[in-house]
C-alpha positions as CSV (number, residue, x, y, z in Angstrom):
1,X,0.0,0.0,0.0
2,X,1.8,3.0,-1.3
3,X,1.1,6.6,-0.1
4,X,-1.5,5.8,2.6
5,X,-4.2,5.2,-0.1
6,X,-6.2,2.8,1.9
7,X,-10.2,3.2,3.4
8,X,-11.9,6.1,1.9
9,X,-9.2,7.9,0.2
10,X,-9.1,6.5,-2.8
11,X,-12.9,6.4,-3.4
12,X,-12.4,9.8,-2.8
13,X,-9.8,11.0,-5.1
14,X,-12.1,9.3,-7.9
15,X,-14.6,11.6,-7.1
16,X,-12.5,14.3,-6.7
17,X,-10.7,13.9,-10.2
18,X,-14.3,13.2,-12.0
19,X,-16.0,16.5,-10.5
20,X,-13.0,18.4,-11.8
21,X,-13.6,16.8,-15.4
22,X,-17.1,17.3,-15.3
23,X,-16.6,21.1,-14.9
24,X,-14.3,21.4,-17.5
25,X,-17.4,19.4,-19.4
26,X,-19.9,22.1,-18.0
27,X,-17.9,25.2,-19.2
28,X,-16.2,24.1,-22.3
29,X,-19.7,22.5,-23.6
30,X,-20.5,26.2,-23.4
31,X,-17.7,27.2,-25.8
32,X,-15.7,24.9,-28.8
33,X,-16.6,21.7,-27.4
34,X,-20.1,21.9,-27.6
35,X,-19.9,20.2,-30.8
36,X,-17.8,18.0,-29.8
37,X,-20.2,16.3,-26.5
38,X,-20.0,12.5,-27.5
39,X,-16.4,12.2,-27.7
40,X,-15.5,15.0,-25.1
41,X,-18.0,12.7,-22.7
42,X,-16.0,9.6,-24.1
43,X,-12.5,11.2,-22.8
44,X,-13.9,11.7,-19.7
45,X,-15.0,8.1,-19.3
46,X,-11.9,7.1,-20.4
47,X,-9.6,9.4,-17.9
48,X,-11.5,8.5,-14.5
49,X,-11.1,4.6,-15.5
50,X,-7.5,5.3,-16.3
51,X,-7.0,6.9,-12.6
52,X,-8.9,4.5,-11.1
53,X,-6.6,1.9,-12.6
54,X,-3.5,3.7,-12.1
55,X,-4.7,4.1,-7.8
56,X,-5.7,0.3,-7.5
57,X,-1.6,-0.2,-9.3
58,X,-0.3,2.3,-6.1
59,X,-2.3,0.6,-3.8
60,X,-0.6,-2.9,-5.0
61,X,-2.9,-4.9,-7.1
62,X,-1.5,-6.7,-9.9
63,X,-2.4,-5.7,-13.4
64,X,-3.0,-9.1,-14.6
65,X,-3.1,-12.5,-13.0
66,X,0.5,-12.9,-11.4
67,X,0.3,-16.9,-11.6
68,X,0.0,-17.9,-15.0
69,X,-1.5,-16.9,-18.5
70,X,-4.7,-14.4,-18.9
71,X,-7.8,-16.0,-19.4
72,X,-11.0,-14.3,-20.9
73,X,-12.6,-16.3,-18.3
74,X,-12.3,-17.6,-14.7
75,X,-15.6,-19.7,-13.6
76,X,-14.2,-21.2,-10.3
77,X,-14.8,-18.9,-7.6
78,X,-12.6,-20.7,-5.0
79,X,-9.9,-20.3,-6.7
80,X,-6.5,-17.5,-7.3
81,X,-8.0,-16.5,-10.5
82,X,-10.9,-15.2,-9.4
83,X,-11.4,-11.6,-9.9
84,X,-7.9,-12.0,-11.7
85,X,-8.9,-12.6,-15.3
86,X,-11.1,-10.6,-17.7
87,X,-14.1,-11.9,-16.3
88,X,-15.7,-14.3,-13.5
89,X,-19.4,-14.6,-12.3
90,X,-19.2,-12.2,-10.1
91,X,-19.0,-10.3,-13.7
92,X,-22.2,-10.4,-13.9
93,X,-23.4,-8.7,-10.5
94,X,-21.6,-5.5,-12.2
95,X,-23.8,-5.7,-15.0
96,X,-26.4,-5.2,-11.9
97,X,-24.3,-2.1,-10.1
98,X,-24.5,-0.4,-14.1
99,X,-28.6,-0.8,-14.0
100,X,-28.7,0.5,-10.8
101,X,-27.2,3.3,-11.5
102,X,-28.9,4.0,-14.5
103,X,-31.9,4.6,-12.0
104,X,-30.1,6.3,-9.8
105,X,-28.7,8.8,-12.5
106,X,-32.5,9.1,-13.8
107,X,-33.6,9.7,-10.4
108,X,-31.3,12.3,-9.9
109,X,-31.1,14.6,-12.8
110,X,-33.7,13.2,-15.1
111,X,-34.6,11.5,-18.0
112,X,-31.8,13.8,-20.2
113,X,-28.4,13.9,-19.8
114,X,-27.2,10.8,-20.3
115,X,-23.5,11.4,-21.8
116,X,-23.4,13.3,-18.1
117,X,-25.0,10.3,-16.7
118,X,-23.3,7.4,-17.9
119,X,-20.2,10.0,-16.6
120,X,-21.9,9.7,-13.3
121,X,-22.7,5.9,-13.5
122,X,-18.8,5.0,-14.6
123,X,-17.5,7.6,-11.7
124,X,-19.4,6.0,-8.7
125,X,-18.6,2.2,-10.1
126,X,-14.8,3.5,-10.2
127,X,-15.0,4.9,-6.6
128,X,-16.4,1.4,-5.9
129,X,-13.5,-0.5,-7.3
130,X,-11.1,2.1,-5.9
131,X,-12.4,1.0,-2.4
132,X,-13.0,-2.8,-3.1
133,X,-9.5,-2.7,-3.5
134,X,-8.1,-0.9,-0.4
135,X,-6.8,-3.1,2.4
136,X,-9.4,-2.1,4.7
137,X,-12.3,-3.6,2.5
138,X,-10.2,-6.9,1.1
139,X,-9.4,-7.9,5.2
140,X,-13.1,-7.5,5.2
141,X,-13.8,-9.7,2.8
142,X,-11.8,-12.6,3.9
143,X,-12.9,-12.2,7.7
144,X,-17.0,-11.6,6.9
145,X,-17.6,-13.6,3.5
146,X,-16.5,-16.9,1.7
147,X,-13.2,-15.3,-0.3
148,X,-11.1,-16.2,2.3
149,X,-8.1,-16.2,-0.4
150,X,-8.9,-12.5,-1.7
151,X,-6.2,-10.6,-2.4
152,X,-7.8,-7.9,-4.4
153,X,-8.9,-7.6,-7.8
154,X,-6.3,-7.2,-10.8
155,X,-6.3,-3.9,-12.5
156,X,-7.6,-6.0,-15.8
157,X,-10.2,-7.5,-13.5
158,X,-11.4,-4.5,-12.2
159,X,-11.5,-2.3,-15.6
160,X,-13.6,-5.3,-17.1
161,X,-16.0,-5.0,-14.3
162,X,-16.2,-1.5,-14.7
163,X,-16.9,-2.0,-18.4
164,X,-19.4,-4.6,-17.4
165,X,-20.8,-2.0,-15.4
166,X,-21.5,0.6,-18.2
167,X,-23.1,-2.6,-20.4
168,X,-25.8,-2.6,-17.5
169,X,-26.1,1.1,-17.5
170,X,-26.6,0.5,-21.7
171,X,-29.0,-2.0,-21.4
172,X,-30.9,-0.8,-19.0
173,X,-31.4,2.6,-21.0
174,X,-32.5,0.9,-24.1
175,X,-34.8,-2.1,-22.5
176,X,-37.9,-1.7,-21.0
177,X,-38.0,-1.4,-17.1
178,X,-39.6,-4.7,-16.7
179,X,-37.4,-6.2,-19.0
180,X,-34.3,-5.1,-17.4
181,X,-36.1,-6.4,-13.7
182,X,-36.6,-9.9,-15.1
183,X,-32.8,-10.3,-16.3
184,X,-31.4,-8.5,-13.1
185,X,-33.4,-11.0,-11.0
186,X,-32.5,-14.1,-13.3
187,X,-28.8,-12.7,-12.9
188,X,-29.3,-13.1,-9.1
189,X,-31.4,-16.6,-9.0
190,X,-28.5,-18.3,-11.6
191,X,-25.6,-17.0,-9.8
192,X,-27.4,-18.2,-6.2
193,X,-27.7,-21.9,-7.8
194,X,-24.3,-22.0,-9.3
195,X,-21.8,-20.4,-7.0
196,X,-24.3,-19.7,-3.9
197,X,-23.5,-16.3,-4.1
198,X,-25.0,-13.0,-6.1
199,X,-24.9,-9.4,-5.6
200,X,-27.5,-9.9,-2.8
201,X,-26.0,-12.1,-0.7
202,X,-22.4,-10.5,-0.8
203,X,-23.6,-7.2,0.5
204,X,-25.3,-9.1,3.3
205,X,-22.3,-10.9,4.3
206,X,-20.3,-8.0,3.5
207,X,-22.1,-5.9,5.8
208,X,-23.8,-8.5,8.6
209,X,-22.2,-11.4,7.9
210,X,-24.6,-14.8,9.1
211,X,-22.7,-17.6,9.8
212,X,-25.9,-20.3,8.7
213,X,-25.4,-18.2,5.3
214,X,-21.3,-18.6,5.2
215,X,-21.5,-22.4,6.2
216,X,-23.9,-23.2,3.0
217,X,-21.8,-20.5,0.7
218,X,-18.9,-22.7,1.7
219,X,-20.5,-26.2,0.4
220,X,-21.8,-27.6,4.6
C-alpha cells in the first residue's frame, strides 16, 4: 500500500478527479466543445477509468493474473484467479451495479443527460472498485464472507467490471423497465444456484455477515 491510499481515500480521489472533469465538461460545452459532446463525454469516461486503474496499481494490485497466463474467463470462484482474469461470475453482478445506476442517475437529474450520466454511473462504479481494493475492504472480505483467499482484484479484473458495469447502465437505457427487472433477478437466481453467491448475498455478508449463510456459501 503506497502513499497511505487505503479506506476512503481513494474512493475519494475518484470523485474528486471526476467533479473536476465534469466542470471542464460544463464550461467548455458552453464554448468549442459543444460540438464535440460525445467524444468530449467519451475522454472523460476514459480518464476517470484510467486513474482508477493507475490508484488500484499504487495501492498494490496486480495488473493481470501474477500466476500464470490471462484467461478471458475464470468460472471457479474458489480459486486465485478469481477476480484476476477478464471476467468471472461475479462479472455479472456488475452488470447489476450499471442498472442501478442507470436509476439512480434518472432519479437524480432526469430523464436527459445521459452522456453526463453514464459519466456519473462510470464515476461511482470507479469509486467502488477504488475502495473494493483498499486493504481495509479486502481484510473485510476474507474475515466476513467466503473469499477467504482475496487478495484484491487485478487492474484487468477491475477495468472489465467496470466495463461490465456501463453494459448494464446501456441496457438498462434501451430495454424496457420490466425487462431489465426480469434479467437482473435471473442474474441473481442463476448465480445463487451456481456459486451460492449473487450481488445480494455478498452485500449481506459483506455488511452482517450470518454464519448459517457462510457455512452453505462454503459447500456444509
Amino acid at each position: 500500500m503506497k502513499l497511505g491510499l487505503d479506506g476512503y481515500i481513494p474512493p475519494l480521489l475518484v470523485f474528486g478527479a471526476a467533479f473536476l472533469l465534469i466542470a471542464v465538461r460544463h464550461f467548455g460545452l458552453k464554448t468549442r466543445l459543444r460540438k464535440r459532446g460525445f467524444a468530449t463525454d467519451a475522454v472523460i469516461i476514459t480518464a476517470i477509468v484510467v486513474f482508477a486503474g493507475s490508484l488500484e496499481l499504487e495501492m498494490g494490485r496486480t495488473p493481470t493474473y501474477q500466476y500464470g497466463p490471462v484467461r478471458v474467463w475464470s468460472g471457479d470462484i474458489h480459486s486465485n484467479e478469481n477476480s484476476q482474469q477478464i471476467a468471472d461470475p461475479y462479472t455479472l453482478t456488475h452488470l447489476i451495479h450499471g442498472a442501478a445506476f442507470y436509476g439512480l442517475t434518472r432519479a437524480m437529474v432526469g430523464a436527459g443527460s445521459i452522456g453526463f450520466r453514464v459519466i456519473l454511473a462510470v464515476t461511482a462504479e470507479s469509486a467502488w472498485e477504488a475502495f473494493e481494493n483498499t486493504d481495509m475492504v479486502i481484510k473485510r472480505y476474507r474475515t466476513a464472507t467466503t473469499s477467504l483467499d482475496y487478495y484484491g482484484d487485478s487492474v484487468l479484473n477491475s477495468v472489465f467490471d467496470i466495463l461490465a458495469s456501463l453494459l448494464g447502465f446501456c441496457l438498462a437505457w434501451r430495454l424496457p423497465m420490466r425487462v431489465t427487472a426480469i434479467w437482473i433477478v435471473l442474474i441473481e437466481l442463476v448465480l445463487v444456484l451456481w456459486v451460492r453467491d449473487n450481488l445480494t448475498l455478498n452485500i449481506l455478508m459483506l455488511i452482517y455477515p450470518i454464519k448459517a449463510v457462510e457455512v452453505w456459501q462454503m459447500g456444509g
